[in-house]
C-alpha positions as CSV (number, residue, x, y, z in Angstrom):
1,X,-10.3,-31.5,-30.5
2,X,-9.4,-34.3,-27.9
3,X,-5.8,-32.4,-26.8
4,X,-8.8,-29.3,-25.9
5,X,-11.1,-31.6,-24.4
6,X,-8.6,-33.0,-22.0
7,X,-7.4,-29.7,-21.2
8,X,-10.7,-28.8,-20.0
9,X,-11.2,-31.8,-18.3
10,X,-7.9,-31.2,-16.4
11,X,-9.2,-27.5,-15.5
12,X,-12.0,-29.2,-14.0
13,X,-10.2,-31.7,-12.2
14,X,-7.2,-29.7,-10.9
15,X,-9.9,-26.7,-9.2
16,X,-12.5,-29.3,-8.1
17,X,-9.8,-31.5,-6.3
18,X,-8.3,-28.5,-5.1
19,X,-11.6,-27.6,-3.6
20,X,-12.2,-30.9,-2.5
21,X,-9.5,-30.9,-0.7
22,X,-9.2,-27.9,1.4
23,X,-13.0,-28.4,2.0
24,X,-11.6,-32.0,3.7
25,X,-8.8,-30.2,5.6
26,X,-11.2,-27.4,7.2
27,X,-13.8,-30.0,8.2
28,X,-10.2,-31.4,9.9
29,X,-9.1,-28.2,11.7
30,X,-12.8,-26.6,12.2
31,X,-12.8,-27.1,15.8
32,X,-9.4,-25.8,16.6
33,X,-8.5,-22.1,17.2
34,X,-7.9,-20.8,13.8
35,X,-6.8,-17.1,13.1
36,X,-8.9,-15.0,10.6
37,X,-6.2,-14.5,8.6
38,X,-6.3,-18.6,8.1
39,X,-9.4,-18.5,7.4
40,X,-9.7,-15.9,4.8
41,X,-7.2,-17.4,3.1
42,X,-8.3,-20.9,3.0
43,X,-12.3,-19.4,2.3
44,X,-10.8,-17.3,-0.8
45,X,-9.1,-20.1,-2.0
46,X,-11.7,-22.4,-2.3
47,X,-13.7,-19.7,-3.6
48,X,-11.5,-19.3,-6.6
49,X,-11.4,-23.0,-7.0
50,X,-15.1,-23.0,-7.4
51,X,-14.5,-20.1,-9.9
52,X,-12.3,-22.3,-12.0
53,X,-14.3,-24.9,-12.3
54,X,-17.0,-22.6,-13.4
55,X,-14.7,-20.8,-15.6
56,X,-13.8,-24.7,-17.5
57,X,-17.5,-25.7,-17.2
58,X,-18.0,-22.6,-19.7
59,X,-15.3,-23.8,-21.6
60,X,-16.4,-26.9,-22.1
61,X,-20.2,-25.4,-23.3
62,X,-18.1,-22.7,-25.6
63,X,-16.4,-25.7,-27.1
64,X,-19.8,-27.1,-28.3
65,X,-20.9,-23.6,-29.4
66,X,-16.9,-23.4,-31.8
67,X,-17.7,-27.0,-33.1
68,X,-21.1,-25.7,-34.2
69,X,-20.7,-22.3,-36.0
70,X,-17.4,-24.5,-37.7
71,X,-19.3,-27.3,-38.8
72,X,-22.2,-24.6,-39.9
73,X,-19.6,-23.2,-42.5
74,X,-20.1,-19.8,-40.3
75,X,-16.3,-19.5,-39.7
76,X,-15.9,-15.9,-38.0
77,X,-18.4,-16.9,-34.8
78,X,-16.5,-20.2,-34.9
79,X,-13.1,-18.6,-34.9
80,X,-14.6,-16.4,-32.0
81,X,-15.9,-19.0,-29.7
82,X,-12.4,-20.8,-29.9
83,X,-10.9,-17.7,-28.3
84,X,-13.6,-17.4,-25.9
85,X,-12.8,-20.9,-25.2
86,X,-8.9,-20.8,-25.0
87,X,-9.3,-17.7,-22.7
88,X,-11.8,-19.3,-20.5
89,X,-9.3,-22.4,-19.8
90,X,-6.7,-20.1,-19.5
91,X,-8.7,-18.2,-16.5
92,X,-9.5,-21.8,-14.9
93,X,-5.8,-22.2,-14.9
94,X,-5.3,-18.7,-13.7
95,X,-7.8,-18.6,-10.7
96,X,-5.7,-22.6,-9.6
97,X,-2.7,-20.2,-9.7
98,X,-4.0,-17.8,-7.6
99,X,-6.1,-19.9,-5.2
100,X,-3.0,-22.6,-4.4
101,X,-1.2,-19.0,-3.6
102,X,-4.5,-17.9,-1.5
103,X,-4.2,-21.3,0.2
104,X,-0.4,-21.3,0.7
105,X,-0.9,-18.1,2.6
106,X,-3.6,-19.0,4.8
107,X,-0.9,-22.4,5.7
108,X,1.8,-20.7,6.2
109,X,-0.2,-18.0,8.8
110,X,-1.5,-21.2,10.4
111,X,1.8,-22.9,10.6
112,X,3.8,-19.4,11.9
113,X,0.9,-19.1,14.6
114,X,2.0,-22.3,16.1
């Protein structure tokens, strides 16, 4: 149980700081000329950040939802709520992966412009 817990609260941390951070580096470069392709990529990456956190925040309420049926002795919906679980972290994991490449594209058109 705590190796799962941690795992969600890294899905959380990992998209959230993401976020965090872009959303720090845009307030930074708002007022300079940015290209639309910069900003689409930076603006779909957060918003899959967003969708990760989202994605472990349901995790973390499935987990509750496993623990129950489990401790209820009603072992099929437990066993079913642990995959919902394992595939929701692995979705919070997946949307990092693809919004770090989202954000990675919208740098590198920024950088190439210059």
């Amino acid at each position: 149980i705590a190796y799962g817990q941690a795992t969600l609260k890294s899905t959380i941390l990992i998209n959230g700081g993401a976020a965090a951070a872009l959303l720090a580096f845009i307030g930074n470069v708002w007022n300079s000329s940015l290209s639309s392709a910069t900003v689409s990529g930076l603006t779909n990456s957060i918003l899959l950040f967003s969708a990760g956190v989202l994605a472990a925040a349901f995790g973390t309420a499935s987990t509750y939802f496993t623990q129950y049926y489990y401790a209820e002795g009603w072992r099929k919906r437990g066993i079913a709520f642990h995959i919902v679980t394992v595939l929701l972290v692995l979705l919070a994991f997946g949307l990092f992966g693809f919004g770090a490449h989202e954000a990675y594209l919208g740098f590198f058109d920024h950088l190439d412009r210059q």
